[in-house]
PyMOL Python script that loads the backbone (N, CA, C, O; Angstrom):
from pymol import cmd

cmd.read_pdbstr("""\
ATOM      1  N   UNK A   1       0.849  -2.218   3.362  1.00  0.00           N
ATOM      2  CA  UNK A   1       1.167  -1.424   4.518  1.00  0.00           C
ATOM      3  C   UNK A   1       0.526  -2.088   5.734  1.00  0.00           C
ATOM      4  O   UNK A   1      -0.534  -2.715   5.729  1.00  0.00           O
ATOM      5  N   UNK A   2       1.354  -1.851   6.813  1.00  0.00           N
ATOM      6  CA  UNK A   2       0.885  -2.589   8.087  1.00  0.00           C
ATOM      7  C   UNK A   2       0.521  -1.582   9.015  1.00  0.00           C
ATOM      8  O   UNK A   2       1.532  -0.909   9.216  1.00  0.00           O
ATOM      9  N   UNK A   3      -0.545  -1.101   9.754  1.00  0.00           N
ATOM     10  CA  UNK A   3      -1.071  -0.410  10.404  1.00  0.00           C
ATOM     11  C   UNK A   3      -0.595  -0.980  11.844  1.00  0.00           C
ATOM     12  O   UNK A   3      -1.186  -1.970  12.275  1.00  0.00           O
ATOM     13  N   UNK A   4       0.378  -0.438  12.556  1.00  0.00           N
ATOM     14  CA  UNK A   4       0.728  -0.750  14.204  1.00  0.00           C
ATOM     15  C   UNK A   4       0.361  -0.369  15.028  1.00  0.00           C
ATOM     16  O   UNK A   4       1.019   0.600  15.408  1.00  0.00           O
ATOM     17  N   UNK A   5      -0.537  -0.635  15.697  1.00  0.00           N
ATOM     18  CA  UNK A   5      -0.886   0.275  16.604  1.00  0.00           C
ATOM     19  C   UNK A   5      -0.114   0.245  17.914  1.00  0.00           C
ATOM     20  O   UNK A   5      -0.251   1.136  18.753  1.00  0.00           O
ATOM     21  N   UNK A   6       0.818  -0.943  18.100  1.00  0.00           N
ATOM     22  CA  UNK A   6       1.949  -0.545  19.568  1.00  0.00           C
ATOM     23  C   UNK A   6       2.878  -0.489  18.776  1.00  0.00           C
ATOM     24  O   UNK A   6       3.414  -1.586  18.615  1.00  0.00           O
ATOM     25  N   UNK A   7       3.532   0.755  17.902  1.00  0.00           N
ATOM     26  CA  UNK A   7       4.716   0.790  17.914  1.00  0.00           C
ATOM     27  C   UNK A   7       4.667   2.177  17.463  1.00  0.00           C
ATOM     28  O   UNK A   7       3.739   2.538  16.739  1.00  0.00           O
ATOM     29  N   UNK A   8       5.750   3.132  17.892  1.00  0.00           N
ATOM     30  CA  UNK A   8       5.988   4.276  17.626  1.00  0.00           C
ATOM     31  C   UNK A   8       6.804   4.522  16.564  1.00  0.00           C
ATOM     32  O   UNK A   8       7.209   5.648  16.276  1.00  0.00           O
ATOM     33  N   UNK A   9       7.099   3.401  15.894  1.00  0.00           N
ATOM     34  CA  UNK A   9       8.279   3.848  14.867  1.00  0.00           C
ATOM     35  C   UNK A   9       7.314   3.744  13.538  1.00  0.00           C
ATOM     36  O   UNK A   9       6.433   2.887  13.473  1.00  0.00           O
ATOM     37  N   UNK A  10       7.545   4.649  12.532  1.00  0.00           N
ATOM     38  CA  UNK A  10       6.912   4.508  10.836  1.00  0.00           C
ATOM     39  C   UNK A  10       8.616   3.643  10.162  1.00  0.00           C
ATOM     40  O   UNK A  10       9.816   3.883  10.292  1.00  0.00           O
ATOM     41  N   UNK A  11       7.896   2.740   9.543  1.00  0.00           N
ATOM     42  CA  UNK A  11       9.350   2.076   9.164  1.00  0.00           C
ATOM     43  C   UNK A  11       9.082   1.829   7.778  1.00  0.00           C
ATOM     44  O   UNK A  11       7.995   1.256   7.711  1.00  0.00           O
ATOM     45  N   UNK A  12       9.592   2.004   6.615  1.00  0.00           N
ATOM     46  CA  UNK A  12       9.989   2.145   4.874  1.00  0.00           C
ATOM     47  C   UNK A  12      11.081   1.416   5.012  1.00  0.00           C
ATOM     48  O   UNK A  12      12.027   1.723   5.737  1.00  0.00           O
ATOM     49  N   UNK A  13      10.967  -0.009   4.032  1.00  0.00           N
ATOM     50  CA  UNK A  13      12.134  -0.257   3.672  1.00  0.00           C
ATOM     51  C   UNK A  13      12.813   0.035   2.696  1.00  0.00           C
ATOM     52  O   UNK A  13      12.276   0.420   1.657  1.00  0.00           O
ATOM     53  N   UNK A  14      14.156  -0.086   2.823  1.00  0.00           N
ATOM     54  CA  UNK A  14      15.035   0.781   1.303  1.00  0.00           C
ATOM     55  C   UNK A  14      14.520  -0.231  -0.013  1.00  0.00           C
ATOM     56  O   UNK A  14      14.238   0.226  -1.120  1.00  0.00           O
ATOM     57  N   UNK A  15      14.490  -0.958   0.165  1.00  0.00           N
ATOM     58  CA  UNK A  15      13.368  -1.408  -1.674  1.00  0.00           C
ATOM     59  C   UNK A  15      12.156  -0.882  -2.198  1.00  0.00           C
ATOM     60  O   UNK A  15      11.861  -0.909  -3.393  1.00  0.00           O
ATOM     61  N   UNK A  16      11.322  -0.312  -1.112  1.00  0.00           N
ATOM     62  CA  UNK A  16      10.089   0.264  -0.934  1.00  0.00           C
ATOM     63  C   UNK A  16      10.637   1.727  -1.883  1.00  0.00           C
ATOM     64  O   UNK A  16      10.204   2.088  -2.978  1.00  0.00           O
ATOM     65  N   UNK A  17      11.670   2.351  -1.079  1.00  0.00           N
ATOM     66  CA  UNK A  17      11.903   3.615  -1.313  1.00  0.00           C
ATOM     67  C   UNK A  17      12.726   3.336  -2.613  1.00  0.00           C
ATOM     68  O   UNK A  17      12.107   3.626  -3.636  1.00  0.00           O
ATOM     69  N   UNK A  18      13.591   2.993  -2.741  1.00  0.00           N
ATOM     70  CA  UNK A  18      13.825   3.054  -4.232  1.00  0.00           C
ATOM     71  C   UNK A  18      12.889   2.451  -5.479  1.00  0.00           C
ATOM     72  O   UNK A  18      13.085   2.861  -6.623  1.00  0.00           O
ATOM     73  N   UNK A  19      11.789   1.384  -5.174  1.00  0.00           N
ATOM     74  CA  UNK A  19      10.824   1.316  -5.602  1.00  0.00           C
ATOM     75  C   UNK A  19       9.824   2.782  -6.221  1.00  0.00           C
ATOM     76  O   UNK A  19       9.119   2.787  -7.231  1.00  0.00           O
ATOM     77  N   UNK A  20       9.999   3.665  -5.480  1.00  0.00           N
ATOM     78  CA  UNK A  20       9.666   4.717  -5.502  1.00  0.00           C
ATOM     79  C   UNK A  20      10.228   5.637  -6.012  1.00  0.00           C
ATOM     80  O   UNK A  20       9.591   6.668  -6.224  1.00  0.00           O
ATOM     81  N   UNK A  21      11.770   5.527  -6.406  1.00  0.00           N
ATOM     82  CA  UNK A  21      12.589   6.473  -7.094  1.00  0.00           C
ATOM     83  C   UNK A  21      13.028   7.865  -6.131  1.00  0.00           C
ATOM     84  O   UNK A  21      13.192   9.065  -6.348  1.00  0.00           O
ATOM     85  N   UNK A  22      13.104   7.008  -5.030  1.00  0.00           N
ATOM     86  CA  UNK A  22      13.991   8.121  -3.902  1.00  0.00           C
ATOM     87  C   UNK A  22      14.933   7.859  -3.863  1.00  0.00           C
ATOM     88  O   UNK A  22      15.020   6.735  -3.368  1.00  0.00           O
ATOM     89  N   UNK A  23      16.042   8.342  -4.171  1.00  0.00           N
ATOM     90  CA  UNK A  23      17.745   7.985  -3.418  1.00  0.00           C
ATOM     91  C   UNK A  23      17.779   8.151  -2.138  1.00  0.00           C
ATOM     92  O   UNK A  23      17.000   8.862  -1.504  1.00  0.00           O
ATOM     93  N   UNK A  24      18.841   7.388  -1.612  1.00  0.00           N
ATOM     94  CA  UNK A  24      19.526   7.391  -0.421  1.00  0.00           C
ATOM     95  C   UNK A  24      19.901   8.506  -0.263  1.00  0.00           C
ATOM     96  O   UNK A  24      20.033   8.834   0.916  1.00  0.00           O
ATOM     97  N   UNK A  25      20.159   9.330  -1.094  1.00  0.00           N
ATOM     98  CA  UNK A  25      21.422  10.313  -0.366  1.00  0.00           C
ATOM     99  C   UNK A  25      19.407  11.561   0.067  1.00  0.00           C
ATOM    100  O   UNK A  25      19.437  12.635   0.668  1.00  0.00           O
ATOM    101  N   UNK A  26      18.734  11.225  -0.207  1.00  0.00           N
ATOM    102  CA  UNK A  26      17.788  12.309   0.530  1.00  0.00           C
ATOM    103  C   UNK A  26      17.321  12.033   1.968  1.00  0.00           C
ATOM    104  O   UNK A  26      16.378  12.640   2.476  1.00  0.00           O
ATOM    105  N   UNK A  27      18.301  10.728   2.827  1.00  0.00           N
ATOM    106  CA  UNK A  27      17.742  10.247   3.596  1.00  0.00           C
ATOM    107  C   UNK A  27      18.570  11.679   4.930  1.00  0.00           C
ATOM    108  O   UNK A  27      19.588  12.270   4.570  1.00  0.00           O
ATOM    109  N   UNK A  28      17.928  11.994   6.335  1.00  0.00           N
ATOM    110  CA  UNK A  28      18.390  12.588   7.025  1.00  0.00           C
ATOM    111  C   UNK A  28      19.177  11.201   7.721  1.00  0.00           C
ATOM    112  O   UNK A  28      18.613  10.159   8.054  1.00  0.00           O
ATOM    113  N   UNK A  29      20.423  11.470   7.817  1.00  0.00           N
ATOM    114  CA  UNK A  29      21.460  10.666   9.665  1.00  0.00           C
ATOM    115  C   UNK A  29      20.355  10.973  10.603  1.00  0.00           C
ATOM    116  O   UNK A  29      19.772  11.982  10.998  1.00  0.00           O
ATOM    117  N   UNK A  30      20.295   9.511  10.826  1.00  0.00           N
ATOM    118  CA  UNK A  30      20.126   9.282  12.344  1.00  0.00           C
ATOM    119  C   UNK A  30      21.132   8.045  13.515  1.00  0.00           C
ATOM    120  O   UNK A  30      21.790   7.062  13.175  1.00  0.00           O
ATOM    121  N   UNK A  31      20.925   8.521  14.699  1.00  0.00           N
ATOM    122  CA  UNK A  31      22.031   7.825  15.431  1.00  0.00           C
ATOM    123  C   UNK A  31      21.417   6.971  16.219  1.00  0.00           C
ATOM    124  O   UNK A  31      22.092   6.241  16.945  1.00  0.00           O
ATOM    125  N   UNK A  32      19.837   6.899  16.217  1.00  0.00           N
ATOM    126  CA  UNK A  32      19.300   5.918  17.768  1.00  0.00           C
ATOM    127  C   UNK A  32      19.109   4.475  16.712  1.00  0.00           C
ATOM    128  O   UNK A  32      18.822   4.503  15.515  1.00  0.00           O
ATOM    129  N   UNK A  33      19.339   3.378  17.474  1.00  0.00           N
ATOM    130  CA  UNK A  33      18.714   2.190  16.969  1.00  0.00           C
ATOM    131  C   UNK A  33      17.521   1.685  16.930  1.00  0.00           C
ATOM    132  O   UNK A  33      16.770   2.539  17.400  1.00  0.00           O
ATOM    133  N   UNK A  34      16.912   0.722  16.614  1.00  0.00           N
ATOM    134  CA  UNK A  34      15.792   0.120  16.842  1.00  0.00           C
ATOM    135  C   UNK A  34      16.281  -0.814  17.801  1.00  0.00           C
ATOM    136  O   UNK A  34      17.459  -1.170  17.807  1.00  0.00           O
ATOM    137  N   UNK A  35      15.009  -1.435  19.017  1.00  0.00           N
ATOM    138  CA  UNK A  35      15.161  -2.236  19.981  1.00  0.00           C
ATOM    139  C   UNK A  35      13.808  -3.174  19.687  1.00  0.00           C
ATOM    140  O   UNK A  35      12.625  -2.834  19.709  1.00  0.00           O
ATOM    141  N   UNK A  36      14.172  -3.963  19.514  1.00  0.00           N
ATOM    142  CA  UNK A  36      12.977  -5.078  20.027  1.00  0.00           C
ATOM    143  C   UNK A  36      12.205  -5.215  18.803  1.00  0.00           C
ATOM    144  O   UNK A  36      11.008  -5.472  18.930  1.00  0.00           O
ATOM    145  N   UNK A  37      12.643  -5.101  17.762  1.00  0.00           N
ATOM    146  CA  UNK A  37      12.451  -5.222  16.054  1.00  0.00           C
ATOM    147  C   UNK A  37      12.793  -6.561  15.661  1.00  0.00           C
ATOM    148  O   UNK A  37      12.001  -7.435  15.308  1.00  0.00           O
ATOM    149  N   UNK A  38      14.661  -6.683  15.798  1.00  0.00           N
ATOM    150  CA  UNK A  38      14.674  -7.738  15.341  1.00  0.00           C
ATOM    151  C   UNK A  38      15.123  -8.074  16.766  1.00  0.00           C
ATOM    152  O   UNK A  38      15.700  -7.290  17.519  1.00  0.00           O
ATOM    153  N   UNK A  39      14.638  -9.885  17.156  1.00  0.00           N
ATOM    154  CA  UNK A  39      14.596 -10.307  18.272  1.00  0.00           C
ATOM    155  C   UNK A  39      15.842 -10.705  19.037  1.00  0.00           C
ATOM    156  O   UNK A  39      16.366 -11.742  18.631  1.00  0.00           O
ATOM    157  N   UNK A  40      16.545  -9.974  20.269  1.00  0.00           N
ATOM    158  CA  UNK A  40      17.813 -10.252  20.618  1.00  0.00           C
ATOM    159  C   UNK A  40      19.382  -9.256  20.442  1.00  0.00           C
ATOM    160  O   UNK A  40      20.484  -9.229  20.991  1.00  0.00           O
ATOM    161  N   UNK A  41      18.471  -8.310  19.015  1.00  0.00           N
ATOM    162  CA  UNK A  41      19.280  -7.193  18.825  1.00  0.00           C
ATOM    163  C   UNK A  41      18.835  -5.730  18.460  1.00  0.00           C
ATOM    164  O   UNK A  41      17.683  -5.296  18.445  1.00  0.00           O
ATOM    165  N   UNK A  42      19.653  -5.264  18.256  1.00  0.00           N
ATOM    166  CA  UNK A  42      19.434  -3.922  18.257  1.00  0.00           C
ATOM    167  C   UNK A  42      19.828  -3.440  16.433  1.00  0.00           C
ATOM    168  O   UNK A  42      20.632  -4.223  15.926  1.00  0.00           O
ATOM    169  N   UNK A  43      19.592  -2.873  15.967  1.00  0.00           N
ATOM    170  CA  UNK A  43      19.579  -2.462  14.419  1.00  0.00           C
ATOM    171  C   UNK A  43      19.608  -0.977  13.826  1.00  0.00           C
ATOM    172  O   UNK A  43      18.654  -0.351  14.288  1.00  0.00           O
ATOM    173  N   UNK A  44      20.281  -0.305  13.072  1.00  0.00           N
ATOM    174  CA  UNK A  44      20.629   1.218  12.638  1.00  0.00           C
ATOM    175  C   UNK A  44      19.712   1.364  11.678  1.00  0.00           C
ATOM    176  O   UNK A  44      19.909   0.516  10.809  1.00  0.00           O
ATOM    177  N   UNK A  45      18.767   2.077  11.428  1.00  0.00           N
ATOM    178  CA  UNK A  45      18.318   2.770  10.410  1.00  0.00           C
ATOM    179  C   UNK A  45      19.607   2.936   9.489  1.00  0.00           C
ATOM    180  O   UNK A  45      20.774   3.019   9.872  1.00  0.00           O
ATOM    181  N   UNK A  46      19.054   2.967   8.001  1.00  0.00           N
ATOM    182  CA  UNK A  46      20.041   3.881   7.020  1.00  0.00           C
ATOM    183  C   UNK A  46      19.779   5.572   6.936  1.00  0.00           C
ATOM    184  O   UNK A  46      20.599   6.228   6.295  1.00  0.00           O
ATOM    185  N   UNK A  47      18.534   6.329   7.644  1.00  0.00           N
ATOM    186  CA  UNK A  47      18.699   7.745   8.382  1.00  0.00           C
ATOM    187  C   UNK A  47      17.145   7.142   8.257  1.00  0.00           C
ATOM    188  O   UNK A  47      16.669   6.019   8.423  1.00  0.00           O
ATOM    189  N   UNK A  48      16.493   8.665   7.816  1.00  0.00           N
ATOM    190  CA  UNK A  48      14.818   9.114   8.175  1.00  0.00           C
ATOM    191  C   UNK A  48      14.821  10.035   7.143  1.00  0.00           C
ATOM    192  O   UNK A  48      15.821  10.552   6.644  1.00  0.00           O
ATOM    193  N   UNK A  49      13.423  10.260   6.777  1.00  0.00           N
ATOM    194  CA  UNK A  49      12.647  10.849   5.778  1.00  0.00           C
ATOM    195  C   UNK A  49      11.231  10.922   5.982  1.00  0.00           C
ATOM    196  O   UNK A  49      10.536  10.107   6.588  1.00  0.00           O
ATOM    197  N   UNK A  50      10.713  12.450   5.166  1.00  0.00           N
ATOM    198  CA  UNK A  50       9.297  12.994   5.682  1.00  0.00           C
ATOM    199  C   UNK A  50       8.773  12.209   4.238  1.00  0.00           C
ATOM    200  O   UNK A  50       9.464  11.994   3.242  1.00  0.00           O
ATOM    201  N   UNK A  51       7.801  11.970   4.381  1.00  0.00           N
ATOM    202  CA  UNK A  51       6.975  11.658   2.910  1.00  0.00           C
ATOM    203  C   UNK A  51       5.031  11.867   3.522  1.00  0.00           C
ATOM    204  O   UNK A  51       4.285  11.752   4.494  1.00  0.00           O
ATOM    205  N   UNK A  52       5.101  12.292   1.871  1.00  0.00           N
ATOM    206  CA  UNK A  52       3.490  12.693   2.682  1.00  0.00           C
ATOM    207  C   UNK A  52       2.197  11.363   2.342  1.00  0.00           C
ATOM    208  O   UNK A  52       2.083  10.872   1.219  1.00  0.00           O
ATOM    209  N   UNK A  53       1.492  11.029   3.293  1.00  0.00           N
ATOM    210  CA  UNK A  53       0.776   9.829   3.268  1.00  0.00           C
ATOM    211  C   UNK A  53      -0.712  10.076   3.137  1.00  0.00           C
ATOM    212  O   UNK A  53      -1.457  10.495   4.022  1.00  0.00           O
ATOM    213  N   UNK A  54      -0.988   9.792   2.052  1.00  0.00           N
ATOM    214  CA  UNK A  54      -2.913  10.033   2.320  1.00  0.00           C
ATOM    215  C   UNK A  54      -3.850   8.796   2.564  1.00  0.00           C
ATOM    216  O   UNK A  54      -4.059   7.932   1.713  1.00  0.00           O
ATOM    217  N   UNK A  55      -4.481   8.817   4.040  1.00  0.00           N
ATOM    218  CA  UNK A  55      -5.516   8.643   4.738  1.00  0.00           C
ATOM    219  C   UNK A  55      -6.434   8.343   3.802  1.00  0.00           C
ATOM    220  O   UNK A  55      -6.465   9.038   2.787  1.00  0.00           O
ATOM    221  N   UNK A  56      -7.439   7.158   3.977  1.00  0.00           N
ATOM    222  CA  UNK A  56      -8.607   6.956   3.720  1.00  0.00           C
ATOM    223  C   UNK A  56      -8.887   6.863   2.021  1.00  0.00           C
ATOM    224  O   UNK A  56      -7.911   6.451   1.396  1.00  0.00           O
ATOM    225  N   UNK A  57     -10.082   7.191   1.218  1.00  0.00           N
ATOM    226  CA  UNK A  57     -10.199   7.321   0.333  1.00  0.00           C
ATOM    227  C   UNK A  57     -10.321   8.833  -0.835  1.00  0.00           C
ATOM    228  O   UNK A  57      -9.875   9.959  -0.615  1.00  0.00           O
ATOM    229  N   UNK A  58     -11.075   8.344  -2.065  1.00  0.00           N
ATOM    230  CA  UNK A  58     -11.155   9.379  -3.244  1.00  0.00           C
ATOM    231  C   UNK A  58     -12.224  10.712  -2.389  1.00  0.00           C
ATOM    232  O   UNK A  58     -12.263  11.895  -2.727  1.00  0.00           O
ATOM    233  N   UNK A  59     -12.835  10.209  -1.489  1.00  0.00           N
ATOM    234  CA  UNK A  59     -14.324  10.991  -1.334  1.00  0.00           C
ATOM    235  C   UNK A  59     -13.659  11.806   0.052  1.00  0.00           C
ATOM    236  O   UNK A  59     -13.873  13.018   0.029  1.00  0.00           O
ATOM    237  N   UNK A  60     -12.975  11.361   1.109  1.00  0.00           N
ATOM    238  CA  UNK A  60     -13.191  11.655   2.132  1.00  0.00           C
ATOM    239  C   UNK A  60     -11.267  11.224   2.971  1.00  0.00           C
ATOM    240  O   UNK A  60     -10.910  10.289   3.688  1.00  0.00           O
ATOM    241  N   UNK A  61     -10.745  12.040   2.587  1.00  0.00           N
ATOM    242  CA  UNK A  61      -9.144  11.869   2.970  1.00  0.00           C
ATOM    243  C   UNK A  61      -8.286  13.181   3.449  1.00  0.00           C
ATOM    244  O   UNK A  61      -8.253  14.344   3.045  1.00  0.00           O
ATOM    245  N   UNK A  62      -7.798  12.670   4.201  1.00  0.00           N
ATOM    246  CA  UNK A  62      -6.900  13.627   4.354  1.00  0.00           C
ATOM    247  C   UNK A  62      -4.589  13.232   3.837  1.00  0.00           C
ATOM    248  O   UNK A  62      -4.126  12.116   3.602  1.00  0.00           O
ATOM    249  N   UNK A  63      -4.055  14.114   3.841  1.00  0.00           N
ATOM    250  CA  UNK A  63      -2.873  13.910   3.433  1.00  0.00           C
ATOM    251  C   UNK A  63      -1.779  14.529   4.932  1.00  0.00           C
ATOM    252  O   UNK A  63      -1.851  15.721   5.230  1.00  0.00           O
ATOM    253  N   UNK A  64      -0.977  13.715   5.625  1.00  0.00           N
ATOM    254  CA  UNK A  64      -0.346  13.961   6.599  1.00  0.00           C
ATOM    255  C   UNK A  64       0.994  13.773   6.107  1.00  0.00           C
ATOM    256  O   UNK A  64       1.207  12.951   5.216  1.00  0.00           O
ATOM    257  N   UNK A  65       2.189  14.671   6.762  1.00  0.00           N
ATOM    258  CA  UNK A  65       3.383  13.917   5.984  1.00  0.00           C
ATOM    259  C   UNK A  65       3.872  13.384   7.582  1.00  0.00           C
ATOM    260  O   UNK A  65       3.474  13.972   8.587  1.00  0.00           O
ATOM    261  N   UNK A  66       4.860  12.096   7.645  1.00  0.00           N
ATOM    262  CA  UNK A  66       4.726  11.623   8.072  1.00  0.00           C
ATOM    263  C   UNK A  66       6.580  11.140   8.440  1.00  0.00           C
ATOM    264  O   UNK A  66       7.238  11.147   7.400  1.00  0.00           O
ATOM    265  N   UNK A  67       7.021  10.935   9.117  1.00  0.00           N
ATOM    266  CA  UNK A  67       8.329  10.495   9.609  1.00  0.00           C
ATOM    267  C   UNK A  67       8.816   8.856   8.735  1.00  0.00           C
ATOM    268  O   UNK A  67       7.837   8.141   8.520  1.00  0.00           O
ATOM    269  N   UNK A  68       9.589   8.527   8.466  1.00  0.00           N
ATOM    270  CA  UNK A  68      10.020   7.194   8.467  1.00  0.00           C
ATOM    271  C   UNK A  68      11.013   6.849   8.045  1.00  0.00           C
ATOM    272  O   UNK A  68      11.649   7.070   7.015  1.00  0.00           O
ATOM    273  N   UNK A  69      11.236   5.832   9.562  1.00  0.00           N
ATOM    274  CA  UNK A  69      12.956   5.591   9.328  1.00  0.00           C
ATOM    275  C   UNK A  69      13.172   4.170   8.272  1.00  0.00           C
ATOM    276  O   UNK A  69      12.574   3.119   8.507  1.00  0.00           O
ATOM    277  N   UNK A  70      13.813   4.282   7.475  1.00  0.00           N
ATOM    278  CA  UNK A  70      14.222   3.476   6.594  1.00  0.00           C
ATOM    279  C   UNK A  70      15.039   2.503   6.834  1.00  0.00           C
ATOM    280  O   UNK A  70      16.164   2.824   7.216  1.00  0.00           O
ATOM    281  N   UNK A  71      14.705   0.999   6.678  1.00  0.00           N
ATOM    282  CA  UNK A  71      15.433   0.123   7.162  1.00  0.00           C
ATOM    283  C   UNK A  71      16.272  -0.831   6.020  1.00  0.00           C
ATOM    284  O   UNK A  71      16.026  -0.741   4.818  1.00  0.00           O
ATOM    285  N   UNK A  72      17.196  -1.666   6.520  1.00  0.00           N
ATOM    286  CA  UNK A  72      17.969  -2.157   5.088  1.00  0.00           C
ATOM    287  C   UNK A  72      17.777  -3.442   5.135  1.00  0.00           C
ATOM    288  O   UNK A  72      18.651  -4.076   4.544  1.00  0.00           O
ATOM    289  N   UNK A  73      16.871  -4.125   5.671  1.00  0.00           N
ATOM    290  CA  UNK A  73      16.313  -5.801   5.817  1.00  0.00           C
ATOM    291  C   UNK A  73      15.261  -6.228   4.966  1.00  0.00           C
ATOM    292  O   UNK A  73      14.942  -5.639   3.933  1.00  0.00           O
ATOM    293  N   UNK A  74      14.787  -7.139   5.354  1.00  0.00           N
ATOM    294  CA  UNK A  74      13.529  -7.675   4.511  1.00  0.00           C
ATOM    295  C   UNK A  74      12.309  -7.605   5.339  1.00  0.00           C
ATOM    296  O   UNK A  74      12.500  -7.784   6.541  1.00  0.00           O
ATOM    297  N   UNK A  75      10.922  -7.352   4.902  1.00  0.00           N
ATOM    298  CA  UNK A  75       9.950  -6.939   5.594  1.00  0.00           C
ATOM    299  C   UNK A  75       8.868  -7.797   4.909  1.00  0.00           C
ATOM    300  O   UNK A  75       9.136  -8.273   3.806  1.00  0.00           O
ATOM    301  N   UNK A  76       7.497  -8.067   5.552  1.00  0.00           N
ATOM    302  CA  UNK A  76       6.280  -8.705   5.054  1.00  0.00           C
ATOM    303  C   UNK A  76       5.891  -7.685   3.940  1.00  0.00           C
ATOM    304  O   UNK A  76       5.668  -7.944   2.757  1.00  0.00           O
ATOM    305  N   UNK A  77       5.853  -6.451   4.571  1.00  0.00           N
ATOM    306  CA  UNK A  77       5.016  -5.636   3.776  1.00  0.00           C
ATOM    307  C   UNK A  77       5.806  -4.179   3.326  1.00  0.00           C
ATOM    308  O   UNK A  77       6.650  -3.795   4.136  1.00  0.00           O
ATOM    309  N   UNK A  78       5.642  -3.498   2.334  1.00  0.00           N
ATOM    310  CA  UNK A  78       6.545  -2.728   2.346  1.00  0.00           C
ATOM    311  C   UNK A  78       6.702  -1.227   3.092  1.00  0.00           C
ATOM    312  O   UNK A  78       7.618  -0.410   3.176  1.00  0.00           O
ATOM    313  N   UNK A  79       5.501  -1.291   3.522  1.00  0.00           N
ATOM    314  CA  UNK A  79       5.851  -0.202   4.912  1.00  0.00           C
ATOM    315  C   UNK A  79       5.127  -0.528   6.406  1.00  0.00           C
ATOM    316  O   UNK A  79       4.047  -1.119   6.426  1.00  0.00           O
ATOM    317  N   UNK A  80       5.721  -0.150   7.520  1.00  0.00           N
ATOM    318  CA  UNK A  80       4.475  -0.082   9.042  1.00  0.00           C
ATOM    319  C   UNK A  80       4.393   1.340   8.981  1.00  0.00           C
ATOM    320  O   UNK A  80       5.153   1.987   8.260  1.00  0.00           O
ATOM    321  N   UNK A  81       3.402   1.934   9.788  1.00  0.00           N
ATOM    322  CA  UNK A  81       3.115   3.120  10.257  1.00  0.00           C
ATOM    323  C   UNK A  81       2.418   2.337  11.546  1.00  0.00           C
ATOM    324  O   UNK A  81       1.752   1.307  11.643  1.00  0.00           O
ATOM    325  N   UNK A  82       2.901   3.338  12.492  1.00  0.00           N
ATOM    326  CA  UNK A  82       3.150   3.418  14.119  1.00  0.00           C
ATOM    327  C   UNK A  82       1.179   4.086  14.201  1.00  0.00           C
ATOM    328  O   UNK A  82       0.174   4.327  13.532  1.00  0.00           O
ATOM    329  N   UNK A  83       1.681   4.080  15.356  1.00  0.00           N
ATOM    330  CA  UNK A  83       0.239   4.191  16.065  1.00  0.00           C
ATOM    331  C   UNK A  83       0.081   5.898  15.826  1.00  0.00           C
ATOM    332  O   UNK A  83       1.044   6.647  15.664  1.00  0.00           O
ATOM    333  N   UNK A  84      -1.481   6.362  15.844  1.00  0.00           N
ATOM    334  CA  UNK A  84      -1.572   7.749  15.855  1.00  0.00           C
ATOM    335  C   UNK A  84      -0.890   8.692  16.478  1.00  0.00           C
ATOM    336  O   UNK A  84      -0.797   9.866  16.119  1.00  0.00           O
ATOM    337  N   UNK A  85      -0.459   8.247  17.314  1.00  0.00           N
ATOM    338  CA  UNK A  85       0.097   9.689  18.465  1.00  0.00           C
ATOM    339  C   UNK A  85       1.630   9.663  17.517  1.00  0.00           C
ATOM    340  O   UNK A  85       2.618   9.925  18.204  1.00  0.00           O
ATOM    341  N   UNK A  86       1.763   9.522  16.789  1.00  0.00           N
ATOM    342  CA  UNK A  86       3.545   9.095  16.227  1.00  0.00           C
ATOM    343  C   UNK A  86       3.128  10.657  15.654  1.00  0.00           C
ATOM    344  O   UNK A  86       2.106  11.010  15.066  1.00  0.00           O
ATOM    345  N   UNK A  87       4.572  11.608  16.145  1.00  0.00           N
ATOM    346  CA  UNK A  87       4.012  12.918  15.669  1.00  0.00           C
ATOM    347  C   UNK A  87       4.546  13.094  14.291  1.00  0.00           C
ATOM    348  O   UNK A  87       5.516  12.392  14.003  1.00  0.00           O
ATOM    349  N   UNK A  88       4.095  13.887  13.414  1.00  0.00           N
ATOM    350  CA  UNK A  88       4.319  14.236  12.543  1.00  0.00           C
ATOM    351  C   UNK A  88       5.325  15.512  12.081  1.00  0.00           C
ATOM    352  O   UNK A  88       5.324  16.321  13.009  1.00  0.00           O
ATOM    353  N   UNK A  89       6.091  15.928  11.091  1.00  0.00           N
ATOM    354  CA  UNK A  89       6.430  17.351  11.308  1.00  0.00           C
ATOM    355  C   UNK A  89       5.908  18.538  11.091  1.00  0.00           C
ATOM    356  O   UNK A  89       6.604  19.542  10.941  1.00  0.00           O
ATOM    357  N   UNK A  90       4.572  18.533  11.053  1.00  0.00           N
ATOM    358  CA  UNK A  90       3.388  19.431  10.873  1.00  0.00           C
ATOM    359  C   UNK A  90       2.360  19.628  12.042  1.00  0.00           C
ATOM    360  O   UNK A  90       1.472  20.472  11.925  1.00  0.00           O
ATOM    361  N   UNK A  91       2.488  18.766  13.297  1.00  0.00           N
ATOM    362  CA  UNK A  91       1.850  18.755  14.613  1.00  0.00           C
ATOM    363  C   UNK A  91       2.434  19.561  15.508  1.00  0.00           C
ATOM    364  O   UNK A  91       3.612  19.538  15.867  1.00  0.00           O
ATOM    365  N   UNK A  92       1.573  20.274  15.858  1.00  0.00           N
ATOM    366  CA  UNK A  92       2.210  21.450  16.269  1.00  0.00           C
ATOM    367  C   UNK A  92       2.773  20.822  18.103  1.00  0.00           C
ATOM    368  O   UNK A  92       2.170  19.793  18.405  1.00  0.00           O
ATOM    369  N   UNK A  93       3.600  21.235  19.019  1.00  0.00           N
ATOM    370  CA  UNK A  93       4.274  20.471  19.963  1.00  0.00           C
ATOM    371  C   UNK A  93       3.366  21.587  21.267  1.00  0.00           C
ATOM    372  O   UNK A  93       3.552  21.407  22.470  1.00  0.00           O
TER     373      UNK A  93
END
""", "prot")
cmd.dss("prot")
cmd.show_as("cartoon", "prot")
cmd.util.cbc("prot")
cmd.orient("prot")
């Protein structure tokens, strides 16, 4: 996992997630693209999905669930998570 701290997007790639034994079809539609990801273009998510992520360690953690749009390319690592302020669907607005 890659910790971003300038980017607002949480990004899972679809090998990650089926790695995991999620189907596609639990993904929500989404319609905005990514900009400035891949260099020169613009790129569609295959939708978005909540999954819950636990923080830190065995002694001292917390569990947030967390946004991420799922992408259909190849990646270094198999997930980013965006910088803290990236809200969650449990933060209250």
């Amino acid at each position: 996992m890659l910790k971003d701290g300038g980017s607002c997007l949480n990004i899972l790639y679809v090998d990650m997630l089926e790695a995991m034994g999620i189907p596609c079809a639990n993904l929500r539609t989404t319609l905005f693209p990514f900009y400035g990801i891949i260099p020169g273009m613009m790129a569609y998510p295959l939708g978005d999905i909540d999954l819950p992520v636990t923080f830190d360690d065995r002694d001292n953690f917390r569990v947030e669930t967390l946004i991420f749009e799922v992408a259909d390319w190849e990646g270094a690592y198999h997930t980013i998570v965006g910088r803290p302020g990236w809200r969650s669907p449990t933060t209250p607005t």
